[in-house]
C-alpha positions as CSV (number, residue, x, y, z in Angstrom):
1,X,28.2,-49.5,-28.2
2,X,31.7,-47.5,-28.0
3,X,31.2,-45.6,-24.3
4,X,29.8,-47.3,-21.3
5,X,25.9,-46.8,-21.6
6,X,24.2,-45.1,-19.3
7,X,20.2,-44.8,-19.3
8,X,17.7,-43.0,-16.5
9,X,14.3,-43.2,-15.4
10,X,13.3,-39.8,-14.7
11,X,10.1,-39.9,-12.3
12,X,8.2,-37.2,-11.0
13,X,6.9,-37.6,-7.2
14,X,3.5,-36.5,-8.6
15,X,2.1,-39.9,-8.0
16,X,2.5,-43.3,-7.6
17,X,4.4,-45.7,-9.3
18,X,2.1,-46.6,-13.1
19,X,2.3,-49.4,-14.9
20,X,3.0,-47.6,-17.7
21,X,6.4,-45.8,-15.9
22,X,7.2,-49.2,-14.8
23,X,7.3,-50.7,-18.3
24,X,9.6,-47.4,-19.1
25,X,11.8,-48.7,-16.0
26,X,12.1,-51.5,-17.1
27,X,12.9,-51.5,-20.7
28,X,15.7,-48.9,-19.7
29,X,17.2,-51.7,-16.8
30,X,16.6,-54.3,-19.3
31,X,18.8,-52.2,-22.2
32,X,21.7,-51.3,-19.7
33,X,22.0,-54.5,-18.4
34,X,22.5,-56.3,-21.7
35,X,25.2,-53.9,-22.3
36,X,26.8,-54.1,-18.8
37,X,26.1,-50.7,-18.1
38,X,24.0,-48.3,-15.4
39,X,20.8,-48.1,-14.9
40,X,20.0,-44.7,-13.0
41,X,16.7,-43.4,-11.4
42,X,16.7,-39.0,-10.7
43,X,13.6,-37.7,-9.4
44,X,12.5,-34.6,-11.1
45,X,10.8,-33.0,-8.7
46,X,10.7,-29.5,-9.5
47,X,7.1,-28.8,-10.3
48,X,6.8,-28.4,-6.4
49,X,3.2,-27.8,-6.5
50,X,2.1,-31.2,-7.8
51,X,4.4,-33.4,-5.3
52,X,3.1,-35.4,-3.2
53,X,4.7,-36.7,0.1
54,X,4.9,-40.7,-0.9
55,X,5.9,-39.6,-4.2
56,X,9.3,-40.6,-4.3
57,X,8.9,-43.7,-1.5
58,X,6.2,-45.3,-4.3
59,X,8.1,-44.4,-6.9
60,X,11.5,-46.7,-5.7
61,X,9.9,-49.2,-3.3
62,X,8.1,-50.7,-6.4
63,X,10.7,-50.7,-8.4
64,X,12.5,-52.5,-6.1
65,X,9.8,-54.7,-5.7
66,X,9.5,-55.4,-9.1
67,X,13.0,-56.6,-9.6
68,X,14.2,-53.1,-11.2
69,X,17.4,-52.2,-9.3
70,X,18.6,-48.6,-9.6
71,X,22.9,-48.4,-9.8
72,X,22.2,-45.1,-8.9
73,X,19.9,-42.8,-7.1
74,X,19.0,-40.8,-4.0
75,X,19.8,-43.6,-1.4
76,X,22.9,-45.9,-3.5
77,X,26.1,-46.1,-2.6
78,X,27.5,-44.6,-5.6
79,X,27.0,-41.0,-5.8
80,X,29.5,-39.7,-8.6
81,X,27.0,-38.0,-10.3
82,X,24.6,-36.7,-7.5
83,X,22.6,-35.1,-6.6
84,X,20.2,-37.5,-7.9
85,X,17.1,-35.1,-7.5
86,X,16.3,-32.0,-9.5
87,X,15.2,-29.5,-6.3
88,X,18.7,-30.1,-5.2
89,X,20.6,-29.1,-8.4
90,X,19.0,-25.5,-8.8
91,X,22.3,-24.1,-8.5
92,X,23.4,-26.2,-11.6
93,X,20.8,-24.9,-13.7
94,X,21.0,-21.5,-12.5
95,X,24.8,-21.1,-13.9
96,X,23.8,-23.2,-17.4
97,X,20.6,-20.7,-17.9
98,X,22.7,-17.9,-17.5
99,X,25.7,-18.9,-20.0
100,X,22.9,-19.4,-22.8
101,X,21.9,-15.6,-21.8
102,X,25.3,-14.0,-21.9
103,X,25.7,-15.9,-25.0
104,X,22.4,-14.6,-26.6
105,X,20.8,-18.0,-26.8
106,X,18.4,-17.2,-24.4
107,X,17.1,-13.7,-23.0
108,X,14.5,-12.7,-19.8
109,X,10.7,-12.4,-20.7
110,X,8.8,-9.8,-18.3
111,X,5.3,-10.6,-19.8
112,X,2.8,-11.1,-17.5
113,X,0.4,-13.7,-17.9
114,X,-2.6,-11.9,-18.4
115,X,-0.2,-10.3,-21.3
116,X,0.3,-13.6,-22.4
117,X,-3.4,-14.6,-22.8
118,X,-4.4,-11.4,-24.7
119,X,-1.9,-12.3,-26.9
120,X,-2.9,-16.0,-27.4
121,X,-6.7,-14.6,-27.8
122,X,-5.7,-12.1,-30.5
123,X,-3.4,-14.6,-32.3
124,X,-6.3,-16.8,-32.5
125,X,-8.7,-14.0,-33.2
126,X,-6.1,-14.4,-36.9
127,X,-6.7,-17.7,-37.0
128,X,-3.5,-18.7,-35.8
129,X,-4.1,-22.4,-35.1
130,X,-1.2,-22.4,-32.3
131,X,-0.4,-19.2,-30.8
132,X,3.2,-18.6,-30.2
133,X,5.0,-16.1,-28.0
134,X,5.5,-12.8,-30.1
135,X,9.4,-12.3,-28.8
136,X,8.1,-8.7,-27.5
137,X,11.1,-9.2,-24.9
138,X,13.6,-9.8,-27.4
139,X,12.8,-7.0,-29.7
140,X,12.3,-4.7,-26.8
141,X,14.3,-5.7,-23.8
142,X,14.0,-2.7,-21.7
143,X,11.3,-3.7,-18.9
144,X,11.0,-1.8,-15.3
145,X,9.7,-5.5,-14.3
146,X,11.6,-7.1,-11.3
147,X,9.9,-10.9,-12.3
148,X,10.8,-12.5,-15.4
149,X,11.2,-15.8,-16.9
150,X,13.7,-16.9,-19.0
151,X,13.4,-18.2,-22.8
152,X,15.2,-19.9,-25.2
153,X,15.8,-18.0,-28.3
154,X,14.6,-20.6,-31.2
155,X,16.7,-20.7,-34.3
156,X,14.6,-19.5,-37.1
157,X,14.3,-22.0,-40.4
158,X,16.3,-24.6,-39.6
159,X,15.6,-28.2,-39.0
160,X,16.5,-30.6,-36.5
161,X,16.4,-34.7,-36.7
162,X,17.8,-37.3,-35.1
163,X,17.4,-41.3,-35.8
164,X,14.9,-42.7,-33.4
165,X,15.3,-46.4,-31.9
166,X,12.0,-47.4,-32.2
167,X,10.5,-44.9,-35.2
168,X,13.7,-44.3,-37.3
169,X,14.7,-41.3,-39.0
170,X,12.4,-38.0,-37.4
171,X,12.9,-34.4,-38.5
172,X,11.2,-31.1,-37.1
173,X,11.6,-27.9,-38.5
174,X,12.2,-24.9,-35.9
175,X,9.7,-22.7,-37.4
176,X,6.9,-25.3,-35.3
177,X,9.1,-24.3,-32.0
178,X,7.5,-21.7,-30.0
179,X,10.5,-19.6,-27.5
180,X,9.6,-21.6,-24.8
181,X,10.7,-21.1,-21.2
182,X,13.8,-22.8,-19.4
183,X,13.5,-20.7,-16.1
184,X,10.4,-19.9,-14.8
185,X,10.1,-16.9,-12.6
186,X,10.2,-18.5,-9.1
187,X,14.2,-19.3,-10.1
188,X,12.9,-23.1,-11.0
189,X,13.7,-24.7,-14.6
190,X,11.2,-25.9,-16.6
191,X,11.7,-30.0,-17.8
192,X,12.8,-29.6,-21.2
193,X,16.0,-27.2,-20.0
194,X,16.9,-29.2,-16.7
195,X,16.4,-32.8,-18.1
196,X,19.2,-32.1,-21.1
197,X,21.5,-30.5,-18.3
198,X,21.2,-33.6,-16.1
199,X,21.5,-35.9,-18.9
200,X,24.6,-34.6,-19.9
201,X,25.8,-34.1,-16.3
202,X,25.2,-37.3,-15.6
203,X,27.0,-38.9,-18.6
204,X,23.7,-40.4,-20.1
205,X,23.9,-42.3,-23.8
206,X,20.7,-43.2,-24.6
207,X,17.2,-41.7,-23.5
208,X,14.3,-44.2,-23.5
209,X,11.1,-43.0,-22.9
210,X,7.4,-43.0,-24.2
211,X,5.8,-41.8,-27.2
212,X,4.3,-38.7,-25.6
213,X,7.5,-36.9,-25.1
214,X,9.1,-36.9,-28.8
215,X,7.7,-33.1,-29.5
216,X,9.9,-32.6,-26.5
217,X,13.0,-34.3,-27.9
218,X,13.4,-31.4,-30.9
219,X,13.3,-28.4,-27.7
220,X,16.6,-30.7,-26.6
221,X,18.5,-31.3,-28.9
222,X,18.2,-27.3,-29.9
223,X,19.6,-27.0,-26.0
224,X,22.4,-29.6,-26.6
225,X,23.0,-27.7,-29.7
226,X,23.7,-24.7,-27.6
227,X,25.7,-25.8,-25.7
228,X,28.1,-27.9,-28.0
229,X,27.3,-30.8,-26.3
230,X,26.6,-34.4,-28.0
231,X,23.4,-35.6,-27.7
232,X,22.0,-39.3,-26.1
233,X,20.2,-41.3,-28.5
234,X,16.6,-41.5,-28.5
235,X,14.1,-44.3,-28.1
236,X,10.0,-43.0,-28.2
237,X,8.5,-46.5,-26.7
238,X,4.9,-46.9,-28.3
239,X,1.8,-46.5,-26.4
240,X,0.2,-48.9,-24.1
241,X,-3.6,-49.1,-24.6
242,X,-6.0,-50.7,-22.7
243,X,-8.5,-53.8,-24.3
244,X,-11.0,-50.8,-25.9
245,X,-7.5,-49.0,-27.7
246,X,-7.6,-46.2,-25.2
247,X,-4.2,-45.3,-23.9
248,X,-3.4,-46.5,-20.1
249,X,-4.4,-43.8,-18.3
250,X,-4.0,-43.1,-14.3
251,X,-7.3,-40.9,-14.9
252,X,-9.6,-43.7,-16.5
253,X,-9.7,-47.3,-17.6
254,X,-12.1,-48.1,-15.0
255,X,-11.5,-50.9,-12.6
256,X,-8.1,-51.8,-14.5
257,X,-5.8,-51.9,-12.0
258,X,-3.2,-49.3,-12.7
259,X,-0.3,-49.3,-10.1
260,X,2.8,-51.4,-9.4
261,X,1.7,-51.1,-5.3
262,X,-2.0,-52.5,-5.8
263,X,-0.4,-55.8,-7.9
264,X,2.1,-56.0,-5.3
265,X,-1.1,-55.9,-2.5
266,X,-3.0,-58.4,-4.2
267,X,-0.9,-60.4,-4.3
268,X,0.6,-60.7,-7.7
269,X,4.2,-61.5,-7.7
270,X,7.3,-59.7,-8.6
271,X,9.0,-61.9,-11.4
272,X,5.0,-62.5,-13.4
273,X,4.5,-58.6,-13.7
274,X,8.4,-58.3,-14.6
275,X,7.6,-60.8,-17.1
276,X,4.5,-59.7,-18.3
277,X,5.9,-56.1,-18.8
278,X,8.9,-56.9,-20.4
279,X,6.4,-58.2,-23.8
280,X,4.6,-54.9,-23.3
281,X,6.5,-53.3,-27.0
282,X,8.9,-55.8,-27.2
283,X,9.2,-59.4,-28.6
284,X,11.6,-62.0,-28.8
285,X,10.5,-62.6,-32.4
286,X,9.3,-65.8,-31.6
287,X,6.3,-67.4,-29.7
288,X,7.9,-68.1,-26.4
289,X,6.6,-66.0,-23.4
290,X,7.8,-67.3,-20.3
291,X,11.3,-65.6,-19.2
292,X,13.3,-65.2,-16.4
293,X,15.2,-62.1,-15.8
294,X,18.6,-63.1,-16.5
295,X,17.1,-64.6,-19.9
296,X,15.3,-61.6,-20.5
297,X,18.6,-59.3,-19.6
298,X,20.5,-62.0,-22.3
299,X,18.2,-61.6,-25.1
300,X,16.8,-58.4,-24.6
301,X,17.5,-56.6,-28.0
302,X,16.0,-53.7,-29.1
303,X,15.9,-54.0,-32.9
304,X,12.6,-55.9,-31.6
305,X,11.0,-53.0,-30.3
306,X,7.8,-53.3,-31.2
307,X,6.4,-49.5,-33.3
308,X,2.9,-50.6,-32.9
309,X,0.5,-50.1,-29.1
310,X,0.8,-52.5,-26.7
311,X,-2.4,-53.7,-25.2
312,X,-2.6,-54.6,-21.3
313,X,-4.4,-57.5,-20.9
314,X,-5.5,-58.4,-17.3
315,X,-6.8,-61.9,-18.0
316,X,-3.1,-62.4,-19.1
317,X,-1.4,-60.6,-16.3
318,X,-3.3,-63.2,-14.4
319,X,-2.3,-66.0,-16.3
320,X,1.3,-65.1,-16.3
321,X,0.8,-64.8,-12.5
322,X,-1.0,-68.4,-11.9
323,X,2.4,-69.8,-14.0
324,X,4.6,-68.2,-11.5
325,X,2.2,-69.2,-8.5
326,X,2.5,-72.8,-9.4
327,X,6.2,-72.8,-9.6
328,X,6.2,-71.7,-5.6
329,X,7.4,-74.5,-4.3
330,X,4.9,-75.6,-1.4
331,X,6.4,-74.0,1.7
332,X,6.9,-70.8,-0.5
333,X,3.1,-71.2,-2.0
334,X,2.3,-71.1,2.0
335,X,4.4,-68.4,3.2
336,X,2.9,-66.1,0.5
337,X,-0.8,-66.7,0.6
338,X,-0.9,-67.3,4.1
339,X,-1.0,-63.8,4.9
340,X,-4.0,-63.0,2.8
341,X,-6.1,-65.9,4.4
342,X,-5.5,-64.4,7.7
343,X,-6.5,-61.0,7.2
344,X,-9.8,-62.2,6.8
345,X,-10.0,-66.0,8.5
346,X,-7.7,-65.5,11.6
347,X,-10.6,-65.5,14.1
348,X,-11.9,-68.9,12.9
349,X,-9.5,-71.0,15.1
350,X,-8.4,-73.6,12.7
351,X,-6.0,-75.3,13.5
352,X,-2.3,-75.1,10.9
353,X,-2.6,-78.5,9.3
354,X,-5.7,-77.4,8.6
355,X,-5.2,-74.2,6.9
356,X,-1.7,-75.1,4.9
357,X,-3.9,-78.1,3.5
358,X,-6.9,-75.5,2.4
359,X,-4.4,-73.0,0.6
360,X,-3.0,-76.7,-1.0
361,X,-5.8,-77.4,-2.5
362,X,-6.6,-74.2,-4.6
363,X,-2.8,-73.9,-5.8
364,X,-3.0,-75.2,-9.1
365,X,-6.6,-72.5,-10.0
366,X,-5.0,-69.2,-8.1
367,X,-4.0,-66.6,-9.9
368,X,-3.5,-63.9,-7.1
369,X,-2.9,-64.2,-3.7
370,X,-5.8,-62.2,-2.6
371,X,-7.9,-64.6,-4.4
372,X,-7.6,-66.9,-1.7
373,X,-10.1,-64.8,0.4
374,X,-12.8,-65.6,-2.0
375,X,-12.3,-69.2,-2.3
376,X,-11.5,-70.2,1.2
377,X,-15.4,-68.4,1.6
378,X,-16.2,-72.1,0.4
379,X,-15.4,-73.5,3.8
380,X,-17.2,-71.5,6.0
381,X,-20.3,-70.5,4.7
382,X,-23.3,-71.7,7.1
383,X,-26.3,-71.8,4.7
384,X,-25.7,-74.1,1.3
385,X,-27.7,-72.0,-1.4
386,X,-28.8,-73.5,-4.6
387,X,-29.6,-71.9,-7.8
388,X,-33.3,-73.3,-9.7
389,X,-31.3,-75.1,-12.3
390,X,-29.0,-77.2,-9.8
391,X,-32.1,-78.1,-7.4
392,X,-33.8,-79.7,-10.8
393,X,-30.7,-81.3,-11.7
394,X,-30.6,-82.9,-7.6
395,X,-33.9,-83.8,-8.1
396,X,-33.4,-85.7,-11.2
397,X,-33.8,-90.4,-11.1
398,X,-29.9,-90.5,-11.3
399,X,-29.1,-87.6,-8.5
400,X,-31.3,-89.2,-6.5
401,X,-29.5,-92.6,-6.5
402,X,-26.4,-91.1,-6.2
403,X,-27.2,-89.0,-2.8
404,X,-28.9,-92.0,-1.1
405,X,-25.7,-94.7,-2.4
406,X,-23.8,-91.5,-0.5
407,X,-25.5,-91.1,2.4
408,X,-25.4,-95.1,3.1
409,X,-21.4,-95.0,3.2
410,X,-20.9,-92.3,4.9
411,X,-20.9,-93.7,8.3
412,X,-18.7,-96.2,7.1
413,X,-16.1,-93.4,7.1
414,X,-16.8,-91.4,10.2
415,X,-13.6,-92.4,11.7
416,X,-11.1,-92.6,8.5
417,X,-12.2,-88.8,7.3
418,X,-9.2,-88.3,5.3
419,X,-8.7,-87.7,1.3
420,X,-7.4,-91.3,-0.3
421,X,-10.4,-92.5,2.4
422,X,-12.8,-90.5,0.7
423,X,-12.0,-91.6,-2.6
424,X,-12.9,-94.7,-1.6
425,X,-16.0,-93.7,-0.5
426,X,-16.7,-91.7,-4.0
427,X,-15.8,-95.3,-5.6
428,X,-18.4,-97.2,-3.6
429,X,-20.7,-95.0,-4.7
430,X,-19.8,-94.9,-8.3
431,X,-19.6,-98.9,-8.5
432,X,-23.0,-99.4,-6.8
433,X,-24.8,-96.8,-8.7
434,X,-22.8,-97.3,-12.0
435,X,-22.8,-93.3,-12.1
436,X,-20.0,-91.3,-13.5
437,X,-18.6,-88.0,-14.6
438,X,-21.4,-85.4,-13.6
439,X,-24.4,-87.8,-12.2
440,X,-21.3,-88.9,-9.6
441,X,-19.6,-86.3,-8.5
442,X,-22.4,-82.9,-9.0
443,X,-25.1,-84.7,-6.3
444,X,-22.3,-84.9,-4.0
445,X,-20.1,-81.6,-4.6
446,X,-23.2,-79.6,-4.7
447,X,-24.9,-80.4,-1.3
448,X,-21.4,-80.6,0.2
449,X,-20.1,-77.5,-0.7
450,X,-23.0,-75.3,-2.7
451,X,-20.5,-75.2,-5.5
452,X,-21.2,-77.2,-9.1
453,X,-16.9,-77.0,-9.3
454,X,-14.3,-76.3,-7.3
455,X,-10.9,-78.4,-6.5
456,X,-10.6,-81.7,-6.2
457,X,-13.6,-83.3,-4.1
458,X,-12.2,-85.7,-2.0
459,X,-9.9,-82.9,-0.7
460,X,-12.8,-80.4,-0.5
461,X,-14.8,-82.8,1.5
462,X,-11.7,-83.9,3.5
463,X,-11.2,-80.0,4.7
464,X,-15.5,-79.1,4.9
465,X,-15.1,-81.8,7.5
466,X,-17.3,-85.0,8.4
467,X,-20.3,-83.5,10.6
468,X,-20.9,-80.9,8.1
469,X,-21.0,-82.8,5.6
470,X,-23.5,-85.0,7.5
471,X,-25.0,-82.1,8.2
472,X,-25.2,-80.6,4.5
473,X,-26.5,-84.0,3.1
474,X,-28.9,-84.4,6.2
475,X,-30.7,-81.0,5.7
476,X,-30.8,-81.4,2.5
477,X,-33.0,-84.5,2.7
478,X,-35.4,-83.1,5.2
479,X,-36.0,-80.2,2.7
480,X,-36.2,-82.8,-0.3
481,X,-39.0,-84.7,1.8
482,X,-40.9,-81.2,2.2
């Protein structure tokens, strides 16, 4: 790639960490680690009213979560470029914006904005589709104003194009540029004019970002024009859309979960959502899935960009999550989902064995670690309720052969109440009743647990405990007799 490459993830504190800024994140780690080079995060945090106080705390505790390591930012060791955030760089842009006026490439606009909108209304009032600012403060500079703003002076019929990573070759012509403002009048640059002096401040070769921003990219190339200054390459990363084709919105989508924080609080781990992101508009061209992030930092090549939406799939951020889940080793499996049991089970005083052998059992079916909450319910609900259909199923010749077989070997296992013990108990029943496959095992995991499925039964009966499922079995007779 010639010089070191250097790519930034440019976040505003406005919010909280998205997923769709985290799949920006991460494609530009991904791209400078496969070419050995930095990865930097600057907060551009100059639209002061919008901030937010966790803003910038969200915005690299996830990352760091996620497994996307900043070499440089607002709290690494290596600060050759700082400062790493915009408010503290005003004095940068302040000296830049006033070499493009004294060179005529930009000059100070005392409009007011109700001047402004009468001019947008009578443009329209023409017809003009998109009102443009009439250069009244170039043509006639002399305003008795003490606030202005300052704007770029837009070359007049000329065009402007650069090759695009993921689209190819784009070209804009000038004559769609409006004079837009670099300085507003509170003394604080506007995006497009600080982001192409901190890009080439900081040294950065490639700019990869989304889709949204490539009317932006013409605005800053005109500014590295101006300045005589060598432009990053650009990379416009394609949409990501939810399952009805609607782009991934923080103000709609519904339910969809939308930030790296509530993934990381259900429980969702790290190296699954690194995973599942990294496929979100890029492909390894073939059918394999499952990477870690070394592999993915190895093969990572953009030429496979993919020009075409993404669509964010929950059911398979879940199932990329349950692959990682299982590959906890046990001890791991129980640190993790431990946690999630207890915010809701502490108080009921079972005992650790106990509890390590109930998260166990659900390991290979969890996708979440939250999830656990629901399905430990199984264990401790008091009153067994059955739906119409399975109480006619309970009822039926077969059922009714089982339970009783059941209910005569129970006692025989009063002491022994353990899991191979109970499959020996399920085999006595299945050999004296010559029952299998759902007449066996639905009689006995349905009055047990209230559940037609669930994991395997001799460990679910194992952990709902003897008495009550002497209990379960014997109310459930007395009501059959009624």
């Amino acid at each position: 790639m010639g010089k070191r490459v250097r790519v930034r993830y440019a976040p505003s504190p406005t919010g909280f960490l998205h997923i769709g800024g985290a799949r920006t994140a991460l494609f530009n780690y991904l791209f400078a680690k496969h070419y050995n080079g930095d990865f930097v995060v600057r907060i551009e945090d100059t639209d002061t009213k919008r901030n937010i106080k966790e803003g910038i705390g969200s915005q690299l505790d996830n990352l760091r979560w996620l497994g996307v390591i900043p070499d440089e930012t607002i709290d690494t060791k290596n600060q050759d470029f700082a400062p790493y955030q915009q408010t503290q760089r005003l004095s940068i842009y302040h000296d830049y914006c006033n070499k493009l006026v004294e060179g005529g490439k930009a000059y100070k606009c005392y409009c007011t904005v109700e001047e402004l909108n009468e001019e947008r209304i009578i443009q329209k009032a023409k017809g003009v589709v998109a009102p443009r600012y009439n250069r009244k403060c170039l043509n006639n500079p002399s305003r008795n104003r003490k606030e202005f703003t300052v704007r770029l002076k837009i070359p007049q019929k000329q065009k402007y194009s650069w090759i695009d990573m993921v689209r190819g070759f784009v070209e804009v012509d000038t004559n769609d540029v409006d004079d837009f403002v670099i300085m507003k009048n509170n003394s604080i640059p506007t995006y497009n004019f600080a982001v192409v002096v901190d890009d080439y401040l900081m040294e950065i070769t490639h700019v990869l970002r989304g889709e949204e921003h490539i009317t932006n990219t013409v605005k800053q190339l005109i500014l590295f024009d101006y300045f005589g200054y060598t432009p990053p390459k650009f990379a416009h990363l394609t949409l990501i859309v939810d399952e009805s084709k609607k782009k991934l919105s923080k103000r709609n989508n519904g339910e969809l979960l939308q930030y790296v924080k509530e993934y990381k609080d259900m429980g969702y781990l790290p190296n699954a959502l690194f995973n599942y992101l990294s496929l979100l508009g890029w492909s390894p061209g073939n059918e394999e899935e499952l990477f870690s992030v070394s592999k993915l930092i190895e093969v990572f090549d953009e030429n496979k960009w993919s020009k075409s939406s993404s669509t964010y799939d929950v059911k398979k951020v879940n199932w990329f999550n349950k692959i990682y889940m299982n590959k906890l080793t046990d001890d791991e499996y129980i640190s993790f989902t431990k946690p999630f049991y207890n915010s809701k089970y502490k108080e009921k005083n079972k005992n650790n064995d106990w509890i390590e052998k109930m998260l166990l059992v659900f390991k290979p079916q969890l996708e979440y670690g939250f999830q656990i909450i629901e399905l430990a319910d199984l264990f401790f609900i008091e009153d067994i309720k059955l739906s119409l259909e399975e109480k006619t199923f309970l009822q039926s010749q077969k059922s009714d052969v089982t339970i009783k077989s059941f209910l005569g070997f129970l006692p025989n296992y009063k002491e022994k109440w353990e899991d191979t013990k109970i499959k020996n108990l399920i085999t006595d029943v299945k050999n004296t009743t010559k029952n299998k496959g759902k007449d066996l095992f639905w009689p006995i995991r349905l009055i047990a647990s209230g559940q037609a499925s669930g994991p395997e039964l001799s460990k679910t009966l194992e952990l709902i405990g003897y008495k009550n499922v002497l209990k379960r079995f014997g109310d459930y007779e007395k009501c059959s007799k009624k």
